[in-house]
Residue, then its C-alpha position, 0 to 999 in steps of 0.5 A: x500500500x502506498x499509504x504504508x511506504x510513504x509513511x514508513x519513508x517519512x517516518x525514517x526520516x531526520x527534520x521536524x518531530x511532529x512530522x516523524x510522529x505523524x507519520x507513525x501515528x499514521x502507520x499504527x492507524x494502518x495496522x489497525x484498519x488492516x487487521x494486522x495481529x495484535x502484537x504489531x498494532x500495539x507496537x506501532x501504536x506505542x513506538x508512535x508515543x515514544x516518539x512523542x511523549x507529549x501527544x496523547x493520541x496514540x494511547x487513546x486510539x490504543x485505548x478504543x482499538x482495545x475497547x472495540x475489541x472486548x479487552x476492557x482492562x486493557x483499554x482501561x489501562x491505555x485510558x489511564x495513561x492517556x489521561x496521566 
């Protein structure tokens, strides 16, 4: 998918932090839309937040993804985090 190199291509890229973060926030949206299996969204999702601790988008799109998927104490425990 198009969508997914670009992103990942951005995402290796040196320049500005939100750009690098977006571009990872995108590529664990994609996973997820994707179907991908449960391990690699959540890791997507998560090296998106470490690239910036300060936004917390990907822990709340964690939480919903979880929450959509039955796993309430894992969405709870994203939710949590989100808001701290």
């Amino acid at each position: 998918m198009e969508a997914e190199r670009s992103n990942r291509r951005r995402a290796a890229m040196a320049g500005w932090d939100e750009e690098n973060w977006y571009s990872r926030y995108q590529l664990a949206r994609l996973a997820a839309v994707q179907g991908h299996p449960a391990p690699d969204v959540t890791h997507a999702y998560l090296a998106a937040y470490e690239a910036r601790p300060r936004r917390a988008e990907p822990l709340i799109a964690l939480a919903r993804w979880h929450r959509l998927r039955g796993e309430w104490a894992l969405a709870y425990l994203y939710a949590r985090a989100a808001t701290e």
